[in-house]
Backbone as CSV, one residue per row, in Angstrom:
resi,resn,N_x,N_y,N_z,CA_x,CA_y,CA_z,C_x,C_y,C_z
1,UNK,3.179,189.315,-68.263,3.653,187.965,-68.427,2.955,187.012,-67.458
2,UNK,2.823,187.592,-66.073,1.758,186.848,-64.871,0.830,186.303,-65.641
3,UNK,-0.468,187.226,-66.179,-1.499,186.928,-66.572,-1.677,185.870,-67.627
4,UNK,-0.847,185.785,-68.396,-0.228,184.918,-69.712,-0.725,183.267,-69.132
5,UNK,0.408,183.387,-68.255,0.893,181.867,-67.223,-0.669,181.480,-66.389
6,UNK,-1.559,182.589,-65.487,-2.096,182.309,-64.796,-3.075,181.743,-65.877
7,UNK,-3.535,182.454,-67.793,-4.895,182.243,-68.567,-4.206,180.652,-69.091
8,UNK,-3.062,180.544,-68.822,-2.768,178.959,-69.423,-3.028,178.058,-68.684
9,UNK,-2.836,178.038,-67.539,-3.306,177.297,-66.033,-4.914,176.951,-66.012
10,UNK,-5.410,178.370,-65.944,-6.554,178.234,-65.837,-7.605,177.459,-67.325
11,UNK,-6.777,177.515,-68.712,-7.339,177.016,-69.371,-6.880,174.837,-69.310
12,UNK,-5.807,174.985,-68.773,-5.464,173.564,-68.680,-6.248,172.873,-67.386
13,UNK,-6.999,173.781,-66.463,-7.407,173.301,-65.472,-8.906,172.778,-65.899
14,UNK,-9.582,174.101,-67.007,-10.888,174.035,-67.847,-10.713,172.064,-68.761
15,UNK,-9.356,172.171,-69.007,-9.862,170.641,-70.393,-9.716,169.721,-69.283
16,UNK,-8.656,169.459,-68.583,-8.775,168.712,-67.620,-10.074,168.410,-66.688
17,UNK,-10.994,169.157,-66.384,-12.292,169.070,-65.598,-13.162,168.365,-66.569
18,UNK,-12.781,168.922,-68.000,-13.881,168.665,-68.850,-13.746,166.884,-69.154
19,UNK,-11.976,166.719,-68.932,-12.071,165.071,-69.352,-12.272,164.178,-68.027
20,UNK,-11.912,164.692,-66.917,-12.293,164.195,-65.649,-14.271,163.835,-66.164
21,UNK,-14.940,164.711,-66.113,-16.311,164.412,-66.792,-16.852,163.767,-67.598
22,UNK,-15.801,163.429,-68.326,-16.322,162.626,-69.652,-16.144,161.044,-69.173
23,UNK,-14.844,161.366,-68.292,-14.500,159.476,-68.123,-15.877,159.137,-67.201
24,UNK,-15.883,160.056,-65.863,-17.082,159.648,-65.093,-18.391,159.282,-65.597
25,UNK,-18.780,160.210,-66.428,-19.801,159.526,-67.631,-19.546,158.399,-68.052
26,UNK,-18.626,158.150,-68.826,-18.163,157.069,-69.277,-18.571,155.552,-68.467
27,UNK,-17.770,155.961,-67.622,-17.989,154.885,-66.155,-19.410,154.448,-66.037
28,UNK,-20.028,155.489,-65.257,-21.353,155.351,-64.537,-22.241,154.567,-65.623
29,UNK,-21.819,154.952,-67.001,-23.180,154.671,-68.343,-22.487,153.191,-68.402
30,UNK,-21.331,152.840,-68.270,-20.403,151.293,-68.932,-21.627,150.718,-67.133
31,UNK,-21.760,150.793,-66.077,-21.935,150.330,-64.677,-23.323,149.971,-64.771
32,UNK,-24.278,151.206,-65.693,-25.718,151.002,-65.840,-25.940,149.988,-66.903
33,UNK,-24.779,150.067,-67.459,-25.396,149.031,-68.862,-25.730,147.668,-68.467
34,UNK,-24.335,147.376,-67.815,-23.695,145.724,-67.039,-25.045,145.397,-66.365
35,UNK,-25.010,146.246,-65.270,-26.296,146.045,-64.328,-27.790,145.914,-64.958
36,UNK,-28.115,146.402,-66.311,-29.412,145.997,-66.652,-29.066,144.880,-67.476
37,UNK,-27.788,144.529,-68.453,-27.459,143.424,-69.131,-28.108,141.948,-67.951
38,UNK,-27.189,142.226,-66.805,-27.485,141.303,-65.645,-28.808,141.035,-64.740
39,UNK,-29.616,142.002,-65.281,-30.795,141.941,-64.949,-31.543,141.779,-66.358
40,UNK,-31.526,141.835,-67.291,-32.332,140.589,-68.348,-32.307,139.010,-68.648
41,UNK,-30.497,139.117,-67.934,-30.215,137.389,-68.057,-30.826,137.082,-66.791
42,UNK,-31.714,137.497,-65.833,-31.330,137.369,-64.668,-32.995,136.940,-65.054
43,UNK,-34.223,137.768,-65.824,-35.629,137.667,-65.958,-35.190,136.520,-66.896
44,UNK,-34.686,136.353,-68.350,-34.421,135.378,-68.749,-34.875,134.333,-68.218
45,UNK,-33.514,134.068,-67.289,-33.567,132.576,-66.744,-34.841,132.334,-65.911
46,UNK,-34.978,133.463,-65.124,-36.540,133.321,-64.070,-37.377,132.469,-65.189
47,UNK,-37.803,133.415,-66.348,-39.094,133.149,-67.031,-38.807,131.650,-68.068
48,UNK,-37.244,131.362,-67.978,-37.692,129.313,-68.651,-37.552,128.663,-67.635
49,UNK,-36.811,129.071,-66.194,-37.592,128.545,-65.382,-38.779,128.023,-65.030
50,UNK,-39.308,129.137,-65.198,-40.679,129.074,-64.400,-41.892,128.393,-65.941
51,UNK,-41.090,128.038,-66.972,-41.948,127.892,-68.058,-41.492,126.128,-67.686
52,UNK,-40.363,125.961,-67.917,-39.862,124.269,-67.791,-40.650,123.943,-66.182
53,UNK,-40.858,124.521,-65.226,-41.572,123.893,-64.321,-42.952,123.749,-64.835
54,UNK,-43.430,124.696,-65.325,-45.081,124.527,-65.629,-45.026,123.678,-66.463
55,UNK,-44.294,123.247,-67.221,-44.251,121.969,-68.384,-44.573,120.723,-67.342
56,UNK,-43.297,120.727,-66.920,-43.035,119.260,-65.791,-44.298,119.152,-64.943
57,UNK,-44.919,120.098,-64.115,-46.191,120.166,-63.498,-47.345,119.713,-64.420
58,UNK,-47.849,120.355,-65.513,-48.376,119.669,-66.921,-48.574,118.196,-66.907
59,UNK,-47.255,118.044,-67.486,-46.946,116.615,-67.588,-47.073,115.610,-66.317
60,UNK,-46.757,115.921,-65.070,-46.983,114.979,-63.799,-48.803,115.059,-64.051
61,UNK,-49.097,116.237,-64.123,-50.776,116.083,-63.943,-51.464,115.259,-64.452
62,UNK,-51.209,115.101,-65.963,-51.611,114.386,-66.872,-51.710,112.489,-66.884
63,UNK,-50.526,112.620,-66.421,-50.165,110.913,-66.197,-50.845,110.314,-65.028
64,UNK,-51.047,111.240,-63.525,-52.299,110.399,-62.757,-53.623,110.629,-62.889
65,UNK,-54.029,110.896,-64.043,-55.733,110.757,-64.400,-55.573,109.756,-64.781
């Protein structure tokens, strides 16, 4: 009857590890996503930045010739 109790334990300890694992996955992949989402809006904005200045620079150049 011991052994019964101890293979039920030990199998509830097995799904439990297995979903402890899955959430941490879960997590870490939801943490990597955010963080590269926030780093494309982040080149985004750099690169019309840096496009609307070269316009405005353009345009100042042009007008004192």
């Amino acid at each position: 009857m011991d052994n019964k109790g101890q293979g039920a334990f030990e199998y509830l300890l097995l799904i439990g590890g297995a979903i402890l694992f899955v959430i941490v996955t879960i997590a870490v992949l939801r943490t990597a996503i955010n963080n590269n989402q926030l780093q494309a809006n982040k080149t985004a904005y750099d690169y019309q930045l840096f496009v609307n200045r070269s316009a405005a620079s353009a345009t100042q150049g042009q007008g004192a010739g």
